[in-house]
C-alpha positions as CSV (number, residue, x, y, z in Angstrom):
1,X,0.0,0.0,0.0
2,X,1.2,3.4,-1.0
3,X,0.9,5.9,1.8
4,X,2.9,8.9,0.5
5,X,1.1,12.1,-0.1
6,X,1.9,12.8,-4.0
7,X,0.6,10.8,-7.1
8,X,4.0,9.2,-8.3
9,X,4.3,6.6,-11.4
10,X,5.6,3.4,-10.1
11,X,7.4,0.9,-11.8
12,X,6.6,-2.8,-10.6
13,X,8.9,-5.8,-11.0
14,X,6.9,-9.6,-10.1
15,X,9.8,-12.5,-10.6
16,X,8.3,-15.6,-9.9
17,X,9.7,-19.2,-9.5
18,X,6.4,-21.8,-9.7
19,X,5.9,-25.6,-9.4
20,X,2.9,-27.5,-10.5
21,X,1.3,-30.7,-10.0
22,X,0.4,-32.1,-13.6
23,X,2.0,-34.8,-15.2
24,X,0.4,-33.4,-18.9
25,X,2.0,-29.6,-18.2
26,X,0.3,-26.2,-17.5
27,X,0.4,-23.1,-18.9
28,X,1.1,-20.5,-16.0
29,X,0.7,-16.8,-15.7
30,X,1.3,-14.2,-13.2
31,X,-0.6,-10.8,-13.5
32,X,-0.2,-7.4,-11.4
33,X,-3.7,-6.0,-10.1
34,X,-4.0,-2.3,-8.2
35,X,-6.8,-1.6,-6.1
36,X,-8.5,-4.8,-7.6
37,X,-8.3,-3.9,-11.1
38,X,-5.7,-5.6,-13.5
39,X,-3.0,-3.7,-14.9
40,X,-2.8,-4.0,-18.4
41,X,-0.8,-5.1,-19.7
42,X,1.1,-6.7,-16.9
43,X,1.0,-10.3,-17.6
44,X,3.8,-13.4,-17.7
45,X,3.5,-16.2,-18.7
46,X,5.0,-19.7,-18.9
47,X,4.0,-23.3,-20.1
48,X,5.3,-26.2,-17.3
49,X,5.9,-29.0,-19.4
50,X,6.9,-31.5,-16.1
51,X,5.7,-32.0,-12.6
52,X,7.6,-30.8,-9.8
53,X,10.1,-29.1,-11.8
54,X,10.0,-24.9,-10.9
55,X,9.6,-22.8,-13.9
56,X,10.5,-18.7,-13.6
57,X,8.2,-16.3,-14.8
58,X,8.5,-12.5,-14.2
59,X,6.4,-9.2,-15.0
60,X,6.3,-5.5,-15.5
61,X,4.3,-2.3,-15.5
62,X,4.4,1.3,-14.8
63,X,1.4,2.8,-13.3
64,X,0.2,6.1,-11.1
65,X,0.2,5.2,-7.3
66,X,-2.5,7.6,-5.5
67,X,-2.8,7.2,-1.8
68,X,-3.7,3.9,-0.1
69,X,-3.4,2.1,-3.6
70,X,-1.6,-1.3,-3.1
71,X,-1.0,-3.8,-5.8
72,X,-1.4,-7.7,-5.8
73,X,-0.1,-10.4,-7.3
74,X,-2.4,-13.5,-9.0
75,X,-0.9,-16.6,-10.4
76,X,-3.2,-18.4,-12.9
77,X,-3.3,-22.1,-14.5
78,X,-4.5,-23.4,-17.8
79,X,-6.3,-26.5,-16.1
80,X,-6.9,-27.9,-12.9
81,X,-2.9,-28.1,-11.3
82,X,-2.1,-27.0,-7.7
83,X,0.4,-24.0,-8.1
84,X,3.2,-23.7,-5.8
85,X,4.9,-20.5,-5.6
86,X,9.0,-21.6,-4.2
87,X,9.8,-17.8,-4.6
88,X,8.1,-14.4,-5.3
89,X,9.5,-11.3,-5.6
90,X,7.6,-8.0,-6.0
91,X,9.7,-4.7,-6.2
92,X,8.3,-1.0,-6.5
93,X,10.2,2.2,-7.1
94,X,9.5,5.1,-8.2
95,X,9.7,5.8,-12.8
């Protein structure tokens, strides 16, 4: 959550490492949201071809931080798999 007083653009770095459970693969993606609301375009995205191998998949934006806007962080699969994140990174400066 931003809690600074000015309207700055922010630039937003997601680096992922992710594991499924799927013998068949998966296609993976990562997206950045603010307040809710996707940022577009802000999506990575990967296919696992193997079970319980980790795959890395990263994303970027720039966007206008207001006060009390925070950004998330969703990871999506094609099918059914159980998604494990092993590491996640999220890092917000200033453009």
């Amino acid at each position: 959550q931003y809690t600074g007083t000015p309207t700055i653009n922010a630039r937003i770095l997601l680096n992922a490492s992710i594991q499924h459970n799927q013998a068949f693969g998966a296609d993976i993606s990562i997206a950045l949201y603010k307040n809710g609301t996707a940022i577009v375009p802000s999506v990575g995205r990967t296919y696992g071809a193997s079970s319980g191998q980790e795959y890395l998949i990263s994303t970027n934006s720039i966007t206008s931080m207001n006060t009390n806007d925070y950004i998330e962080a969703f990871v999506t699969c094609s099918n059914s798999a159980t998604l494990t994140p092993t590491y996640l990174t999220m890092t917000v400066c200033t453009a």
